[in-house]
RODO-2510 file (C-alpha; in nm, 4 decimals, decimal comma):
residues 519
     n   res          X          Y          Z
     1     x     0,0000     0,0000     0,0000
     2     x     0,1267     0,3586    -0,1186
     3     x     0,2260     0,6093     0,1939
     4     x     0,0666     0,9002     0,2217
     5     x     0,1655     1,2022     0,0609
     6     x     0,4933     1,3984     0,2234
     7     x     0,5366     1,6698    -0,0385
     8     x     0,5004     1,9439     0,0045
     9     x     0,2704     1,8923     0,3494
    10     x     0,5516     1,7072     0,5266
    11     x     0,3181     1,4356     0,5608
    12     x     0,4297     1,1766     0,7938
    13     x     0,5018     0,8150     0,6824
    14     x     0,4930     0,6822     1,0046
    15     x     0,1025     0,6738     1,0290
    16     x     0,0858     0,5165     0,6916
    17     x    -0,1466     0,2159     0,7175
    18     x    -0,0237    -0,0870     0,5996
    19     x    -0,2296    -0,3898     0,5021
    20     x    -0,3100    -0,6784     0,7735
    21     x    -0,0966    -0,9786     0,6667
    22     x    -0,3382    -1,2368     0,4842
    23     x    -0,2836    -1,5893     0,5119
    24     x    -0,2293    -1,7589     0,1477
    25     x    -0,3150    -2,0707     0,1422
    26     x    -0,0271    -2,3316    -0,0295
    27     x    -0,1546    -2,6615     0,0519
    28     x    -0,4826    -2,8684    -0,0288
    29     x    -0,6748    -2,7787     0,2758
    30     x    -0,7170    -2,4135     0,1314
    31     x    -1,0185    -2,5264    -0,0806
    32     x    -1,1676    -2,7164     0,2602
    33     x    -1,0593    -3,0553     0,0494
    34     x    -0,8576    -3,2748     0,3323
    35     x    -0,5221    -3,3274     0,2099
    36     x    -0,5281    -3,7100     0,3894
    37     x    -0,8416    -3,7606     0,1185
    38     x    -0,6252    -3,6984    -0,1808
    39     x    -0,3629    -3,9393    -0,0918
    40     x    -0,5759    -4,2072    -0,0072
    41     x    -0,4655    -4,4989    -0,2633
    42     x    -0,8227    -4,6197    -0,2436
    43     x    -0,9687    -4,3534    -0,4726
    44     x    -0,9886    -4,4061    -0,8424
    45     x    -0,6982    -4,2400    -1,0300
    46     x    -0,9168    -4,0405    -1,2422
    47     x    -1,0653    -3,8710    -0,9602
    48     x    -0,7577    -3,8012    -0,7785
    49     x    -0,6175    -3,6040    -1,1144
    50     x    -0,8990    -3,4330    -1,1466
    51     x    -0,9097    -3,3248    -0,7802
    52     x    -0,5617    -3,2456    -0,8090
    53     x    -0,6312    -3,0125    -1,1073
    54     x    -0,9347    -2,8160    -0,9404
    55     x    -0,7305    -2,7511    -0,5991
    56     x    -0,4151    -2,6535    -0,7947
    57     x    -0,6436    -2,3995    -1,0012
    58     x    -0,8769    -2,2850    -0,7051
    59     x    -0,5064    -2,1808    -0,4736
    60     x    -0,4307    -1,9888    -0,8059
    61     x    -0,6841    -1,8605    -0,9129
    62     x    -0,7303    -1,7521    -0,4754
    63     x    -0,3499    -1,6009    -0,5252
    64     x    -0,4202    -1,4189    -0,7980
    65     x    -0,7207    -1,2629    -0,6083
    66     x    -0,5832    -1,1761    -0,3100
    67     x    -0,2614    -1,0130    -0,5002
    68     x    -0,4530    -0,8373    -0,7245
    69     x    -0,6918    -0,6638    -0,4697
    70     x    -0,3987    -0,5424    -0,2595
    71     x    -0,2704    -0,4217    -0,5587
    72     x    -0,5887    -0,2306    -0,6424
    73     x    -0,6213    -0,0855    -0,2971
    74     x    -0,2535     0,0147    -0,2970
    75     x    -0,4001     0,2033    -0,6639
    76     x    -0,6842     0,3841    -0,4437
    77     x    -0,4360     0,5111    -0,1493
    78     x    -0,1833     0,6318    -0,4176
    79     x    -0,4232     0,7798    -0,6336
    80     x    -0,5828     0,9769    -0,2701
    81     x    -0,2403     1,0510    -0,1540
    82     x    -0,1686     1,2399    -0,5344
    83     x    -0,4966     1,4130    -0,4601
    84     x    -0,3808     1,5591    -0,1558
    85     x    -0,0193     1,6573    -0,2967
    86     x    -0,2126     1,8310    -0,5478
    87     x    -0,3988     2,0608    -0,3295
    88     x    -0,1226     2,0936    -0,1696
    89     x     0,0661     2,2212    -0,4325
    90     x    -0,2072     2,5007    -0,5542
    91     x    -0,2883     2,5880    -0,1769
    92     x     0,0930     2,6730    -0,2026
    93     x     0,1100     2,8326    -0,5335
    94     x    -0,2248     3,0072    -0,4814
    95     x    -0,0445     3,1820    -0,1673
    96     x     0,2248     3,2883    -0,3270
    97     x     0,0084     3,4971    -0,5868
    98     x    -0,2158     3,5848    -0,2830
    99     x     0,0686     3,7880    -0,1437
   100     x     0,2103     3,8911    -0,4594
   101     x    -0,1512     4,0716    -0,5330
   102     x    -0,1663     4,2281    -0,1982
   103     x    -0,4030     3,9517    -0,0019
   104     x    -0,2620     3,9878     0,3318
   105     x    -0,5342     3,8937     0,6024
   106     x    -0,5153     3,5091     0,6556
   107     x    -0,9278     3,5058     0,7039
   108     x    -0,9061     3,6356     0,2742
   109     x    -0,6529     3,3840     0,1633
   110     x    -0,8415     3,0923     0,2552
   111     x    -1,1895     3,2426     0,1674
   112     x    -1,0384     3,3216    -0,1574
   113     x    -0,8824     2,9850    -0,1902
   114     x    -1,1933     2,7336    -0,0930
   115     x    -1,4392     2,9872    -0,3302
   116     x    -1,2169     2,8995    -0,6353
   117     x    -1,1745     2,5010    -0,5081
   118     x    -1,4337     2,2633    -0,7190
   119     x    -1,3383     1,9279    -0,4528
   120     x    -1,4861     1,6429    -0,6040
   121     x    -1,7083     1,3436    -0,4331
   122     x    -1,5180     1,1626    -0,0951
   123     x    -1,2762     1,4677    -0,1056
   124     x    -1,3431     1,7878     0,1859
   125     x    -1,0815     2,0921     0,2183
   126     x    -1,1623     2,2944     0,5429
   127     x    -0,9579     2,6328     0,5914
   128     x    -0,9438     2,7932     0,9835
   129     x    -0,7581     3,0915     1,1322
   130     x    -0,6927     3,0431     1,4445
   131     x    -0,8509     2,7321     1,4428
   132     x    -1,1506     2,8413     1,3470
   133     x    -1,3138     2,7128     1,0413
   134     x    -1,3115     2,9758     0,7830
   135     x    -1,4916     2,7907     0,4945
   136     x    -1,5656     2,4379     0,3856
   137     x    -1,5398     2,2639     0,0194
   138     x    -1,7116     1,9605     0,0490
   139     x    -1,7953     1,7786    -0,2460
   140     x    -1,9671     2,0010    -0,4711
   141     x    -2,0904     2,2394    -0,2215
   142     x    -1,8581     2,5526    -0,1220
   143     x    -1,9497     2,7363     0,1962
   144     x    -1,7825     2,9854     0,4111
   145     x    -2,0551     2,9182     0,7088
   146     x    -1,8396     2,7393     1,0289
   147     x    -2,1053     2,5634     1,0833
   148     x    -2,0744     2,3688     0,7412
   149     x    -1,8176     2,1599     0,9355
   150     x    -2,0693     1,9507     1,0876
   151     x    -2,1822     1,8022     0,7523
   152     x    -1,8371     1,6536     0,7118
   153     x    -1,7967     1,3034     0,7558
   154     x    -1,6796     1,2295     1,0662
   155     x    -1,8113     1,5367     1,2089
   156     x    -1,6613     1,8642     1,4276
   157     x    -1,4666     1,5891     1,6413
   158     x    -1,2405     1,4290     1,3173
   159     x    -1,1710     1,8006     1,1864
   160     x    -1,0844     1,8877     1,5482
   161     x    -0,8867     1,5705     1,5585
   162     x    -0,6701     1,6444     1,2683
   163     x    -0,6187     1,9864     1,2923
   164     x    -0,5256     1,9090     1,6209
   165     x    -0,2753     1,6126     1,5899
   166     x     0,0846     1,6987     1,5902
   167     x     0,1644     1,4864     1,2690
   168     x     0,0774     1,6962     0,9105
   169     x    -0,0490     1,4115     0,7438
   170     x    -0,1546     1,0450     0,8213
   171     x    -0,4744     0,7439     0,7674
   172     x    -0,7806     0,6509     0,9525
   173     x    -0,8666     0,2940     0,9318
   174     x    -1,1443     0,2655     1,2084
   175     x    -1,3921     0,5515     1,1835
   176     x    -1,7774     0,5037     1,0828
   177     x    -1,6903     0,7424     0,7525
   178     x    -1,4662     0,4531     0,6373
   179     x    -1,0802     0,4872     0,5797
   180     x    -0,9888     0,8267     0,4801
   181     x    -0,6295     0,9905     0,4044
   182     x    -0,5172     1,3463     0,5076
   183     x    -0,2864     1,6104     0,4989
   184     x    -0,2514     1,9404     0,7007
   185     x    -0,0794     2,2582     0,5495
   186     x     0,0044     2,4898     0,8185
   187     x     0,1101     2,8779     0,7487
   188     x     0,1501     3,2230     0,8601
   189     x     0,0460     3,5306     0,6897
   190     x     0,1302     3,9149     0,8693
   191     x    -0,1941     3,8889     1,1152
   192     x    -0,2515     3,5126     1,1736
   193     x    -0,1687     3,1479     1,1365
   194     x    -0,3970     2,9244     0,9638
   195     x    -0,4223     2,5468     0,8557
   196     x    -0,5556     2,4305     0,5494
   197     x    -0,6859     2,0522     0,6217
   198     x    -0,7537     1,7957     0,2724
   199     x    -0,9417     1,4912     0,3336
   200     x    -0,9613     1,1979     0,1252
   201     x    -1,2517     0,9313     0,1854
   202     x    -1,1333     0,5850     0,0200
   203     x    -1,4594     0,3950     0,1307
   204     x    -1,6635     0,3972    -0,1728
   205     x    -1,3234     0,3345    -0,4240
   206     x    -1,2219     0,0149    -0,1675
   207     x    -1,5977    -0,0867    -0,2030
   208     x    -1,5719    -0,0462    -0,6055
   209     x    -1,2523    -0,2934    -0,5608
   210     x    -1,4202    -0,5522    -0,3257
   211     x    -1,7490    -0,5499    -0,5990
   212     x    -1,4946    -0,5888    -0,8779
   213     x    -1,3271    -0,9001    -0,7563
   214     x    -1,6813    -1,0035    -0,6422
   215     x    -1,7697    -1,0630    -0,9320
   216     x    -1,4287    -1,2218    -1,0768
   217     x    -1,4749    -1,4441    -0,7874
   218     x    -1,7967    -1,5628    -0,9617
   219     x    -1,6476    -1,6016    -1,2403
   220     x    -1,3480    -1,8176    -1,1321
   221     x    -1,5891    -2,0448    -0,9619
   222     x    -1,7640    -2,1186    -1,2841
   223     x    -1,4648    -2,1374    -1,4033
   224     x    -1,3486    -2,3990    -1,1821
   225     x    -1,6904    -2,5824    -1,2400
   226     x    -1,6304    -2,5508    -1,5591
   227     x    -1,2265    -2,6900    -1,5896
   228     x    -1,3020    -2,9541    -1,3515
   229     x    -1,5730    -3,1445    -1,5885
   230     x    -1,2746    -3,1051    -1,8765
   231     x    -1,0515    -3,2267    -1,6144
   232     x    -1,2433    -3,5467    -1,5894
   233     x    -1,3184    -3,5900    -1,9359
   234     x    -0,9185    -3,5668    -2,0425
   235     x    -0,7885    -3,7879    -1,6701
   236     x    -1,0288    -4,0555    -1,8501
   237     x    -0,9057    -4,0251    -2,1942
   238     x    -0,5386    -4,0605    -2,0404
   239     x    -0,6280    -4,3450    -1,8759
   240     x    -0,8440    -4,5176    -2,0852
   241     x    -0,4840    -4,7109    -2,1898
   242     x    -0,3909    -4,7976    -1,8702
   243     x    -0,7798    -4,9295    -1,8328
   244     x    -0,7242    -5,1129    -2,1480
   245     x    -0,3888    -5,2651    -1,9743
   246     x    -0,6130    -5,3352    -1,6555
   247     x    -0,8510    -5,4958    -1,8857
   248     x    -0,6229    -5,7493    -2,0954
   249     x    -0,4383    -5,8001    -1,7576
   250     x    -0,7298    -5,9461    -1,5683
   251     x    -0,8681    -6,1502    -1,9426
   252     x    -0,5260    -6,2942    -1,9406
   253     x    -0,5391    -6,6767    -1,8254
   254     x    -0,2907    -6,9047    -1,7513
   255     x    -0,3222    -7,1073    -2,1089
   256     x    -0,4352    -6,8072    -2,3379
   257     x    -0,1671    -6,4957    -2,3648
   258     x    -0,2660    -6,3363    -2,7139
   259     x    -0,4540    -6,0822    -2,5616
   260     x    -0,2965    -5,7468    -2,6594
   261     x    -0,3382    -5,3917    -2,5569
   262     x    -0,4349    -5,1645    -2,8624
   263     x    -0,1862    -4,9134    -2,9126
   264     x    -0,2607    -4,5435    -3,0373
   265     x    -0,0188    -4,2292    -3,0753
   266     x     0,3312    -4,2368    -2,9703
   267     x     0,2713    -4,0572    -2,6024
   268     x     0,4028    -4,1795    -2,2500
   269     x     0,0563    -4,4394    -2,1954
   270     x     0,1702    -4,5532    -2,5591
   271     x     0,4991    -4,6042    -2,4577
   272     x     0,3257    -4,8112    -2,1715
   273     x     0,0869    -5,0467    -2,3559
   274     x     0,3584    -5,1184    -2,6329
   275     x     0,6321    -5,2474    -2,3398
   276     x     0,3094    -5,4701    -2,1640
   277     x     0,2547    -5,6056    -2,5091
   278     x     0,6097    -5,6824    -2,5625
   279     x     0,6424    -5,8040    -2,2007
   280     x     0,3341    -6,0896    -2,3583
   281     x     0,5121    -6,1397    -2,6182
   282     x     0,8124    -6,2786    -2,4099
   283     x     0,5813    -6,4683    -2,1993
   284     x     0,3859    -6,6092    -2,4471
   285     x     0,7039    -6,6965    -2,6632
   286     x     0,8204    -6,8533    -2,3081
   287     x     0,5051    -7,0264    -2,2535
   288     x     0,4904    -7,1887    -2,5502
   289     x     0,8406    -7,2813    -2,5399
   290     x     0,7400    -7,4538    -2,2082
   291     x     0,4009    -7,6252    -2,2743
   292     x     0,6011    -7,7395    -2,6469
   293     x     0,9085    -7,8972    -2,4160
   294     x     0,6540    -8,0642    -2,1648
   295     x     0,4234    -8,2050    -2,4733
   296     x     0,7149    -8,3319    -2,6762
   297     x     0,9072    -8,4730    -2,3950
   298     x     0,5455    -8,6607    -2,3034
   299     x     0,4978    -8,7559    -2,6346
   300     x     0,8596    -8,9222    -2,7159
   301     x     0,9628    -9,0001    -2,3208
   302     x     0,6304    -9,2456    -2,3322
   303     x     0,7148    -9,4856    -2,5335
   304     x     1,0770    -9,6028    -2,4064
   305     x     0,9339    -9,5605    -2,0411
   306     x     0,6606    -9,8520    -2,1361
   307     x     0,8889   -10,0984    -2,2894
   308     x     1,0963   -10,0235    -1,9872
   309     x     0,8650   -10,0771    -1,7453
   310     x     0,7455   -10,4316    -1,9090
   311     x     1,1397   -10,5427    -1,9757
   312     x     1,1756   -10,5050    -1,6095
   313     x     0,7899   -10,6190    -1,5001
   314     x     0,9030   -10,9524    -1,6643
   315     x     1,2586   -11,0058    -1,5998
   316     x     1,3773   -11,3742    -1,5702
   317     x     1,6657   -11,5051    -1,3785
   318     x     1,7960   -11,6659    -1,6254
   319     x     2,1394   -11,4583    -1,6627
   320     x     2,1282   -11,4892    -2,0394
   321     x     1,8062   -11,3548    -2,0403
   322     x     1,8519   -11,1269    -1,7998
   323     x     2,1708   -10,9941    -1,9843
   324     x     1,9797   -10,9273    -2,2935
   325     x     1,6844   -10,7634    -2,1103
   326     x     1,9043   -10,5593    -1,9302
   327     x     2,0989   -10,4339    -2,3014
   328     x     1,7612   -10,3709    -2,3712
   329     x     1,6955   -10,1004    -2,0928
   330     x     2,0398    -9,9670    -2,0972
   331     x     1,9277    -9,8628    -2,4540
   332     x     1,6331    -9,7300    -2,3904
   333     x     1,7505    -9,5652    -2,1474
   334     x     2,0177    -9,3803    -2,3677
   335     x     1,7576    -9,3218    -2,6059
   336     x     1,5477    -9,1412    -2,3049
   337     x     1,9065    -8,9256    -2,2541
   338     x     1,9282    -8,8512    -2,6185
   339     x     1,5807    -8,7517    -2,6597
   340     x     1,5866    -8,5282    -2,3505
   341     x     1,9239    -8,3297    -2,4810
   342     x     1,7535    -8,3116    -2,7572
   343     x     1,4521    -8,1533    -2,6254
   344     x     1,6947    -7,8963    -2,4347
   345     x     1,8621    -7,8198    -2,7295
   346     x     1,5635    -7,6998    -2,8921
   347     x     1,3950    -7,5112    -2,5711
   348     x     1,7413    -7,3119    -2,5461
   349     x     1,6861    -7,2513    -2,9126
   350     x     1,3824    -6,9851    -2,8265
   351     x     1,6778    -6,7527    -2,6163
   352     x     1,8318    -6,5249    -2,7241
   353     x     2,1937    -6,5935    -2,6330
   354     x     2,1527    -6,9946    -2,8647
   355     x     2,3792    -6,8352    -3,1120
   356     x     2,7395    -6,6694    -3,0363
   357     x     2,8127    -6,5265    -3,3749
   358     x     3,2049    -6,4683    -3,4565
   359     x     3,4374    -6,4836    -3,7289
   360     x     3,5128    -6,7861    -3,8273
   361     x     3,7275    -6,9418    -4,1020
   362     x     3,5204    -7,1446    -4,3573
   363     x     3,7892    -7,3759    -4,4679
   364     x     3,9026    -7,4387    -4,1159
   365     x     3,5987    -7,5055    -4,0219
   366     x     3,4885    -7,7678    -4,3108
   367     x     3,7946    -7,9612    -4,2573
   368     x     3,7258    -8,0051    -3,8687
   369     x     3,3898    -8,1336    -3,9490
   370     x     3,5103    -8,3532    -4,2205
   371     x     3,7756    -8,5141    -3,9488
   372     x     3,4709    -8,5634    -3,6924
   373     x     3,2694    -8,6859    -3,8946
   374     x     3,5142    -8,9550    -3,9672
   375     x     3,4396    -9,1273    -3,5886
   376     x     3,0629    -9,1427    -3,6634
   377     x     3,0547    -9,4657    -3,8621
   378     x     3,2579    -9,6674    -4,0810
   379     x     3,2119    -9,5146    -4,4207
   380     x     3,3689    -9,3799    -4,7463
   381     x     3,4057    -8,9912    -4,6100
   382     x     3,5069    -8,7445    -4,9177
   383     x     3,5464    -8,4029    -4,8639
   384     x     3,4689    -8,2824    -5,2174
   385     x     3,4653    -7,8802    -5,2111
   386     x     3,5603    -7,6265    -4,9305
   387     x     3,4779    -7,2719    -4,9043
   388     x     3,7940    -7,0194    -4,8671
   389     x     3,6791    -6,7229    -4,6533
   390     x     3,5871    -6,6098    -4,3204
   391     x     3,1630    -6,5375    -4,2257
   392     x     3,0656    -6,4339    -3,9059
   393     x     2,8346    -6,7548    -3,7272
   394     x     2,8731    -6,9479    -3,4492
   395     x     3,1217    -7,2548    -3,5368
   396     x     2,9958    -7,4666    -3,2664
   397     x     2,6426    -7,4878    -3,3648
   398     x     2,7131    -7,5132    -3,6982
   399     x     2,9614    -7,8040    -3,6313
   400     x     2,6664    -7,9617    -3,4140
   401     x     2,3958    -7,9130    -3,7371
   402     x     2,6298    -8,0444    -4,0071
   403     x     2,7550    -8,3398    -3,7914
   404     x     2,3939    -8,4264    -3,7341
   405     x     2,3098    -8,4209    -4,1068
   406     x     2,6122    -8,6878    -4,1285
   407     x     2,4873    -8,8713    -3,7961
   408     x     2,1177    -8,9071    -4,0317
   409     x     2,3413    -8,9878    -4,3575
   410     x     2,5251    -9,2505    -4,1617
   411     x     2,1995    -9,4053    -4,0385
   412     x     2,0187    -9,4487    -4,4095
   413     x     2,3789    -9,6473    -4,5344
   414     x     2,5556    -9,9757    -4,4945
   415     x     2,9392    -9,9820    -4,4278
   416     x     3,1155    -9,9382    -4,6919
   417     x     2,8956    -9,6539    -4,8534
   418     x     3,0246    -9,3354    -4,9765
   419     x     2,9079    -9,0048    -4,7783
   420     x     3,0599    -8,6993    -4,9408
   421     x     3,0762    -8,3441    -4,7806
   422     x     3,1067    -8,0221    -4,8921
   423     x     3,1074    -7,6453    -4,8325
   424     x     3,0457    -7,3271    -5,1051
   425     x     2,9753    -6,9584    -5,1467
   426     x     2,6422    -6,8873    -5,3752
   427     x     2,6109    -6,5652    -5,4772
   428     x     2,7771    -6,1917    -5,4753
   429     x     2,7678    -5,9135    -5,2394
   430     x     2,4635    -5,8693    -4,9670
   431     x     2,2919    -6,1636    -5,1141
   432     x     2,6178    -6,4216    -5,1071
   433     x     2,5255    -6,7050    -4,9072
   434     x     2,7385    -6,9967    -4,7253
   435     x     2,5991    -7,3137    -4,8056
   436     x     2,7218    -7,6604    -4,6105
   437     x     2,6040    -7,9976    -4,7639
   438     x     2,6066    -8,4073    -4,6585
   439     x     2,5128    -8,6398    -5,0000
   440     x     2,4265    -9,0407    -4,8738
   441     x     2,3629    -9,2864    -5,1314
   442     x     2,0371    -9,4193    -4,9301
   443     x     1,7030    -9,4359    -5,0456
   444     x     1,6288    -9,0636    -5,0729
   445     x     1,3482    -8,9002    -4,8946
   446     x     0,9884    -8,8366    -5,0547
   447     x     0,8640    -8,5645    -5,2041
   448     x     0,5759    -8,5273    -4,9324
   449     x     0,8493    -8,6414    -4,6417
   450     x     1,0724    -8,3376    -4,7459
   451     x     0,8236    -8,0496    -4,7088
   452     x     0,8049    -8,1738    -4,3107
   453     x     1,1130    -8,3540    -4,2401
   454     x     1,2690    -8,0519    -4,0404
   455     x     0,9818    -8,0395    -3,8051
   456     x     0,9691    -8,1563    -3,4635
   457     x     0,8827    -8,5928    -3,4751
   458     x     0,8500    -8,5638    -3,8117
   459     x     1,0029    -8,8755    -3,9627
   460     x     1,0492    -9,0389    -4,3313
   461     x     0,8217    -9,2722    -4,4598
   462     x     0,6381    -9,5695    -4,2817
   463     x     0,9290    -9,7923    -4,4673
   464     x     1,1656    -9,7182    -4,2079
   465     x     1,4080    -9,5721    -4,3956
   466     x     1,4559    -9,2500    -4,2244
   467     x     1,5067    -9,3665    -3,8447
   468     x     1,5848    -9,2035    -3,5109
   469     x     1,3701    -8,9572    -3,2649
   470     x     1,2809    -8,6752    -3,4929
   471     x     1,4563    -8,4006    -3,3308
   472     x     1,7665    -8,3649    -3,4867
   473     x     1,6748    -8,2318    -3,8326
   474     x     1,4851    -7,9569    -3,6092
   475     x     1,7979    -7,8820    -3,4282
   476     x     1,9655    -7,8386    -3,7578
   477     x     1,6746    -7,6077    -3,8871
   478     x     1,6552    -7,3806    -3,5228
   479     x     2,0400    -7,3885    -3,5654
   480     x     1,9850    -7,2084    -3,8834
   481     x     1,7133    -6,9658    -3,8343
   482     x     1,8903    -6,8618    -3,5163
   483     x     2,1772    -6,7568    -3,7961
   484     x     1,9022    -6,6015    -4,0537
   485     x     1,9349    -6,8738    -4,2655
   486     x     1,7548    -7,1837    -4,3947
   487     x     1,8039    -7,6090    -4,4110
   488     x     1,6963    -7,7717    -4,7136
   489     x     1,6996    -8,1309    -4,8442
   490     x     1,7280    -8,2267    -5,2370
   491     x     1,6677    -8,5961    -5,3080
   492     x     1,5254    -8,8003    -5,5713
   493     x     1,3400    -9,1181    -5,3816
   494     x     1,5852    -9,4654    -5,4146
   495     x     1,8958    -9,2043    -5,5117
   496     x     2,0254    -9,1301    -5,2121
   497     x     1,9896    -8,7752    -5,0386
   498     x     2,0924    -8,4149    -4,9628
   499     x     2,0776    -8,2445    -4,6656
   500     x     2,2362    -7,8653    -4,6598
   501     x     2,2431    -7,5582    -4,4724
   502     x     2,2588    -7,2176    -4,6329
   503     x     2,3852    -6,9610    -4,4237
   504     x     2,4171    -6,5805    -4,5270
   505     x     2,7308    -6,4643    -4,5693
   506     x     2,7928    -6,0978    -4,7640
   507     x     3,0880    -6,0229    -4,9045
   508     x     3,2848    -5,8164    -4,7078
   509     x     3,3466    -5,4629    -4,8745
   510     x     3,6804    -5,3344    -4,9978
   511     x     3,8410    -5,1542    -4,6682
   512     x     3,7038    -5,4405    -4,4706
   513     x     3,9026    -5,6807    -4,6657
   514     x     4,1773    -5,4559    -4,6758
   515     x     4,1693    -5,4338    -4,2821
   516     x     4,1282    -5,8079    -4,2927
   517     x     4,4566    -5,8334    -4,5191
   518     x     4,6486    -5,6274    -4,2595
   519     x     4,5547    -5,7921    -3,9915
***
């Protein structure tokens, strides 16, 4: 709030009223809303956002209203204290020509002065000599009767009061005429002293500001009506994704994981539903990979378990018998071991971490599987071409897929029989490919065997001809799609067979193989 006036009536800051210090409000109970309600993890989300959003804007929008009245008060005092620096500034003037023109009683200065003074509404000037009052300007009346001074607001006892007080200028706060500031210009002339006393009534101006933000006050609590029912509508359109989540969260069952949470935009609650969708993914990827493991091991671990379990139901004491029952279980039993590695192999195959790529040398590589291929059976082994080069891959797996092919080529031949291996580059640049082949002279696979062979249990014809568990063409094909590549069989049925592996393998570009050559 502005001080009152101190030129040129010396008026005294020290009596300056200063607003009461208000209380602001910061928290949630401003609004009367319990702060212990808000945080209660038992109300719906969407409520406590849109709670959230009407308290934060009523404690503005209360802020704003509370600074901008004191500012608009502060506006009323400083415009009364220029009012009353004004007329003290043509009192003083006015003198001056007063004695310049020969005015020398004090009783005809100030009867002179008040006559010319037009005081607007909530403003009074009272003259007195000798403290008595001369004349009176009060509003838009102009008298020189004493007696006028009883009309003034406040009365004979506030002029007295004033005129009296030993400060020139000051503010009442707690009279019935309302808050008024006022200033006191003493002087002397050559047969008296005098006083020249300006009042300024701020009642009806304070009660123009309190009306004003009245109504604003209204306003904002439409307002807030108003921004709280968009508040809810937008909290539920920003969580209708995390609803949906809810949603396909409780739907999701312990055998069915496809449910998925529809994603739209690319916002934060986007950013959300696609990682709980890809979070399904892995479990359903892992689920499967499960419930695949326990049905195949079922399906395959049956079998040997039975004729296991009737060997041993009828075992005879006769040692030779026993003997060959018991070479009976013992291979069963590897078969059991076989069939479960097998079944490990291909669950491992669904990680990520299956296939440690690095660069490997082709040629290298082809002549270690050509040497261990050699302990596998007693055959004709030729190694008839071998690919010069290195391709990144991981040598162990593909050791383990092109010894099985020869482990399958060594069980469709008699002793004796020729098995030939081989390794190649097909192709140029991005599309070159690696490609690793076994050829057995055994009776071939059919045409309707090949377009299954490299699935899980899937076995040649009812002949017999292709033999063993049925897993380790599938190892051979996960071995390859964990490289990006592909298995493939060519055979012609009664000609023999072969099984390959094509692997890709781009040709490395110019400064690579230049940094290769250094190295």
């Amino acid at each position: 709030m502005t001080d009152a006036p101190t030129l040129p009536l010396e008026l005294d800051a020290k009596d300056t009223p200063r607003p009461e210090p208000r209380a602001v409000a910061h928290g949630p109970t401003a609004t009367g809303v319990p702060l212990r309600t808000l945080r209660r993890r038992t109300l719906p989300a969407r409520w406590r956002i849109t709670l959230w959003i009407i308290l934060s804007t009523a404690v503005t929008l209360f802020a704003v209203g509370m600074i901008g009245r004191s500012i608009f008060i502060a506006g009323v005092e400083q415009s009364a204290n220029a009012e009353i620096e004004q007329e003290a500034a043509e009192f003083a003037r006015f003198a001056e020509d007063a004695a310049a023109s020969g005015h020398t009683t004090a009783e005809e200065l100030v009867t002179e002065y008040v006559a010319r003074q037009s005081a607007h509404e909530n403003e009074v000037v009272v003259a007195t000599v000798g403290g008595t009052a001369i004349a009176v300007a009060n509003g838009s009346a102009t008298t020189t009767d004493p007696s006028a001074v009883s009309d003034v607001p406040g009365g004979e006892a506030l002029v007295a009061e004033l005129l009296g007080a030993t400060e020139t200028s000051g503010a009442q706060e707690e009279r019935e005429a309302g808050p008024l500031r006022w200033g006191r210009l003493d002087f002397t002339t050559g047969d008296g002293d005098g006083s020249v006393l300006i009042m300024q009534y701020t009642k009806d101006a304070r009660a123009q500001v309190d009306a004003g933000f009245a109504t604003i006050a209204w306003v904002a609590l439409v307002g807030i009506v108003l921004s709280s029912g968009v508040a809810w509508l937008v909290a539920g359109q920003i969580l209708a994704p995390v609803r949906e989540v809810y949603r396909v969260a409780r739907d999701i069952g312990e055998h069915d994981l496809s449910a998925r949470v529809p994603v739209e935009g690319t916002d934060d609650i986007a950013a959300v539903a696609t990682t709980f969708n890809q979070m399904l993914d892995r479990l359903e990827a892992v689920h499967a990979t499960q419930q695949r493991f326990v049905d195949d091991a079922g399906h395959e671990l049956r079998t040997p378990i039975t004729i296991v379990r009737g060997q041993l139901e009828l075992l005879s004491e006769d040692p030779e018998e026993r003997a060959v029952t018991l070479r009976l279980v013992s291979d069963e039993l590897d078969r059991m071991s076989r069939i479960v590695t097998d079944l490990l192999v291909l669950a491992r195959a669904e990680q990520p971490d299956f296939v440690r790529v690095a660069d490997c040398d082709i040629a290298a590589l082809t002549l270690d599987i050509e040497a261990k291929a050699q302990n596998l059976g007693d055959r004709r082994w030729q190694l008839m071409e071998v690919a010069e080069g290195a391709v990144p891959l991981d040598p162990q797996r593909v050791t383990q897929a092109v010894l099985q092919l020869a482990a399958n080529a060594v069980q469709v031949t008699e002793p004796g029989d020729r098995i030939l291996i081989g390794s190649r580059f097909d192709g140029e640049g991005s599309e070159r490919r690696l490609r690793l082949w076994v050829r057995d002279s055994g009776p071939g696979v059919a045409v309707t065997d090949a377009e299954r062979i490299f699935e899980r249990f899937a076995r040649g014809d009812s002949s017999g001809a292709r033999r063993g568990s049925g897993l380790g063409l599938a190892i051979v094909r996960a071995i390859t799609d964990g490289h990006g590549g592909s298995a493939w069989v060519d055979s012609v049925l009664g000609e023999g067979a072969t099984f390959g592996i094509d692997l890709p393998a781009p040709t490395p570009t110019r400064f690579d193989a230049a940094t290769e050559r250094s190295e």
